[in-house]
C-alpha positions in Angstrom: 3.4 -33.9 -66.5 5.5 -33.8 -69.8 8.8 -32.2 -70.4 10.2 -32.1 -74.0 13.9 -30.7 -74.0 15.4 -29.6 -77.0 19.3 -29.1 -76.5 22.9 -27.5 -78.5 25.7 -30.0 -78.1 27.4 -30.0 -74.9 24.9 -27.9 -73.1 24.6 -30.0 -70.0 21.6 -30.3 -70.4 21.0 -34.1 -70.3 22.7 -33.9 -66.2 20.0 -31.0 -65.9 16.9 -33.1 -67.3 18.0 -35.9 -65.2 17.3 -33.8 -61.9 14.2 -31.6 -63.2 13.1 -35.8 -63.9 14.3 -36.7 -60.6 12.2 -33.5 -58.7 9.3 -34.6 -60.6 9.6 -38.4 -60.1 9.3 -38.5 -64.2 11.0 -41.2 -66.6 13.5 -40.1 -69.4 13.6 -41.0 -72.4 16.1 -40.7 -74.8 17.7 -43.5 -76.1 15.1 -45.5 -75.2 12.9 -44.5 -78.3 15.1 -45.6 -80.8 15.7 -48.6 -79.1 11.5 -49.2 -78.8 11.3 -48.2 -82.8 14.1 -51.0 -83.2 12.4 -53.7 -82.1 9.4 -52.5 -83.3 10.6 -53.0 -86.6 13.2 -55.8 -85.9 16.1 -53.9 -86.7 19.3 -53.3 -85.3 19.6 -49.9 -83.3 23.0 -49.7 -84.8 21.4 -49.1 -88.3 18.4 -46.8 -87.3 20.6 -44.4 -85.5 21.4 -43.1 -88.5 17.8 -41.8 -88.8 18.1 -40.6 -85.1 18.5 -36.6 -84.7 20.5 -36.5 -88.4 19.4 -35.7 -91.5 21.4 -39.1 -93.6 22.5 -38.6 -97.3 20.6 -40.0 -100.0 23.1 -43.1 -100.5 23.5 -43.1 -96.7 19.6 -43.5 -96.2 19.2 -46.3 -99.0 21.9 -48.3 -97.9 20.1 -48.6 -94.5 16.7 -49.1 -96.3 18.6 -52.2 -98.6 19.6 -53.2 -95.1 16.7 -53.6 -93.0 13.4 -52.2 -95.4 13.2 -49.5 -93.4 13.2 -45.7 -94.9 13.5 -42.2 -93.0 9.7 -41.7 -93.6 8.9 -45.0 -91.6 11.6 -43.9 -88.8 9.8 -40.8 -88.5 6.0 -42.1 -88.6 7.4 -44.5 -85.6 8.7 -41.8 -84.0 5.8 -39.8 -84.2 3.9 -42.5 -83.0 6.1 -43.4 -80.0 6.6 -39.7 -78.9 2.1 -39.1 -79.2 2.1 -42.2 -76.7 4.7 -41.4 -74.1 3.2 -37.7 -74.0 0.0 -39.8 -73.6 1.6 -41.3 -70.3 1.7 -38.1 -68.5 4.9 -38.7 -66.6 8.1 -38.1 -69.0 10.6 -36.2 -69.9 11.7 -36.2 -73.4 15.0 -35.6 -74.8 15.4 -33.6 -78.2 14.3 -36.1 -81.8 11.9 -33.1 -82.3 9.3 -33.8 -79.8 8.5 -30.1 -79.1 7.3 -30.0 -82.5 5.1 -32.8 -82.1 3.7 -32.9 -79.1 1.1 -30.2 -78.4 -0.9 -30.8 -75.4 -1.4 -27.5 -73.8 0.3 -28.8 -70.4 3.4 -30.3 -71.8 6.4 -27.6 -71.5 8.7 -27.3 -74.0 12.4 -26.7 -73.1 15.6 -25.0 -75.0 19.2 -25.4 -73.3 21.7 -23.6 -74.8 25.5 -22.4 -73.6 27.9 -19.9 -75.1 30.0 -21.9 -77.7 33.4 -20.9 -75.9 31.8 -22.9 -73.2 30.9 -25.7 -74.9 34.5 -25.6 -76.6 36.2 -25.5 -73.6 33.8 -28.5 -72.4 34.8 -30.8 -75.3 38.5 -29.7 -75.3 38.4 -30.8 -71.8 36.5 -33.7 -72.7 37.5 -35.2 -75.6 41.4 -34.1 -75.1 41.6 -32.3 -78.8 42.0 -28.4 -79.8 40.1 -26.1 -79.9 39.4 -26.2 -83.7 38.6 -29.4 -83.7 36.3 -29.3 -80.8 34.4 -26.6 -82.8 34.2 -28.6 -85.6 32.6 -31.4 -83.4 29.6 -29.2 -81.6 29.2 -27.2 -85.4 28.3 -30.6 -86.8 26.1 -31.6 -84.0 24.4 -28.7 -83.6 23.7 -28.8 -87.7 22.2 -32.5 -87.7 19.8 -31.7 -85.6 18.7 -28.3 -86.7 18.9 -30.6 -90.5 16.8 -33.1 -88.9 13.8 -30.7 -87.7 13.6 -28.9 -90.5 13.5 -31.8 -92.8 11.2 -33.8 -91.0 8.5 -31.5 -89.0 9.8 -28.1 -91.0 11.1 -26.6 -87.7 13.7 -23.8 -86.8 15.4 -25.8 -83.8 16.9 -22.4 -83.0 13.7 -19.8 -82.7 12.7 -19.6 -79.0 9.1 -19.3 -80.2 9.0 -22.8 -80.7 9.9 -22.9 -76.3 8.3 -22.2 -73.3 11.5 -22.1 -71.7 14.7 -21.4 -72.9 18.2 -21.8 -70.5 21.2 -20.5 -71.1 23.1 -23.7 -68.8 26.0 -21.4 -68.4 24.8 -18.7 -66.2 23.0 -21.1 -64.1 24.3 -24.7 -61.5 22.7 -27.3 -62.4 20.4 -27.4 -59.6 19.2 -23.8 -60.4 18.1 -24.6 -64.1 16.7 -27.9 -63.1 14.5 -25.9 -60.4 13.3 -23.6 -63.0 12.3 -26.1 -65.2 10.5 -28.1 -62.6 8.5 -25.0 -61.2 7.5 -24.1 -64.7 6.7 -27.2 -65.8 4.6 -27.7 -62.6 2.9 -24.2 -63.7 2.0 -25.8 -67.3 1.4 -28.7 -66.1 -1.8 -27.0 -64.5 -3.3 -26.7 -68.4 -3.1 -30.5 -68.7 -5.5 -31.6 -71.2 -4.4 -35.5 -72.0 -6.0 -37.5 -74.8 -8.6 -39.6 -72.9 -9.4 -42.2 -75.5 -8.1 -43.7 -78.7 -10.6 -41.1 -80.8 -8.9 -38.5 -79.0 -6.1 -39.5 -79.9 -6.5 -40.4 -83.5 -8.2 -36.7 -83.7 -4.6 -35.2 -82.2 -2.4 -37.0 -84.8 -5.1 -35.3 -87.5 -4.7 -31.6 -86.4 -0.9 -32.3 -86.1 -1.2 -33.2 -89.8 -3.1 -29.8 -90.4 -1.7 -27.2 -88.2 1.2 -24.8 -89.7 4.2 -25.8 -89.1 5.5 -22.0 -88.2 5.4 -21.4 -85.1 4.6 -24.0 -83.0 1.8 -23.4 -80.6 0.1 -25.5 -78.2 -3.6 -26.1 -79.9 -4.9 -23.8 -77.1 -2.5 -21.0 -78.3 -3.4 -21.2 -81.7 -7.5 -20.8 -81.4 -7.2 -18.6 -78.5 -4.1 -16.2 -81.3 -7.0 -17.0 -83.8 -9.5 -14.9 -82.3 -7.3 -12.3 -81.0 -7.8 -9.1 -82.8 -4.4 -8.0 -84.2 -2.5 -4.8 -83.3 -0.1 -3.0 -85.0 3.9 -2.8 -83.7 4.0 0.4 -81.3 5.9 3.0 -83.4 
């Protein structure tokens, strides 16, 4: 079973993934992967973060690149890379860097958490001990770098549910509740489980994610079976 969860700032929805993980028995990751791309390419996680969810400047990017030698476009093929193999493992839950718009196995669900933003406000405010303008400011930027960093590297509207199997609005729900939602559907998809049996398979994947549209995202399944569906016209 693979979870992907794609999340607004302050949406609680990293305590949320840790119990849907926990009532699966499945590993987060999160951190993790940029610490794995770090010492893939010997470099100091301080300096790849900068590739990590946000979008950099131009003269931000290159003076980590005159750093270590390593650009955004190597960041990203390593994540890519990273994110193909642990959907390979078939027991994860992935936290945002994009992954529902890389992984497409038919089985792995794809998760949205949002909140109201007086919610979140209030959250950071409460949080962070600053007002309530500057708290916006804070989840505005967050929320921005990583809609910036989807569209720029996979071409992605982190904001259109059709890219989601799921999306929960964390505020109208404990965190128990969402978490058991997300377990039972992911338990559901889980069913349609089609995992890349051998490094051809595999190979073959990373091709058709290089060929596929971009808009929407679809599980490979989806998108033959929305192929040969005959299309209708909107009901007037």
């Amino acid at each position: 079973m693979v979870i992907t969860v794609s999340r607004e700032a302050e949406s609680g929805a990293e305590e949320i993934a840790r119990l849907a993980a926990e009532r699966e028995g499945l590993q987060v990751a999160d951190r993790a992967i940029l610490e794995r791309i770090a010492q893939q390419e010997g470099a100091p996680v301080a300096h790849l973060s900068l590739f990590d969810e946000t979008a950099p400047g131009t003269v931000e990017a290159l003076i980590v690149e005159w750093r270590t030698s390593i650009s955004q476009a190597v960041y990203l093929r390593r994540l890519v890379h990273i994110l193909l193999l642990l959907e390979r493992e078939d027991n994860m839950l992935v936290m945002g860097r994009g992954a529902a718009f890389v992984l497409t196995d038919p089985g792995t669900l794809h998760v949205r958490m949002v909140a109201p933003m007086p919610c979140r406000i209030a959250l950071v405010m409460q949080r962070q001990g600053v007002s309530r303008t500057v708290a916006e400011r804070v989840l505005l930027r967050s929320d921005a770098e990583r809609a910036k960093f989807v569209r720029q590297a996979f071409g992605g509207d982190i904001e259109s549910p059709a890219h989601y199997d799921l999306v929960v609005n964390t505020a109208e729900l404990s965190a128990e509740a969402a978490a058991e939602i997300i377990s039972l559907a992911a338990e559901r998809k889980s069913e349609r489980r089609i995992a890349a049996a051998t490094p051809d398979d595999f190979l073959s994947r990373m091709s058709r994610l290089r060929r596929r549209p971009r808009m929407p995202r679809v599980s490979e399944m989806t998108w033959e079976r929305c192929q040969r569906r005959p299309l209708r016209p909107f009901a007037q």
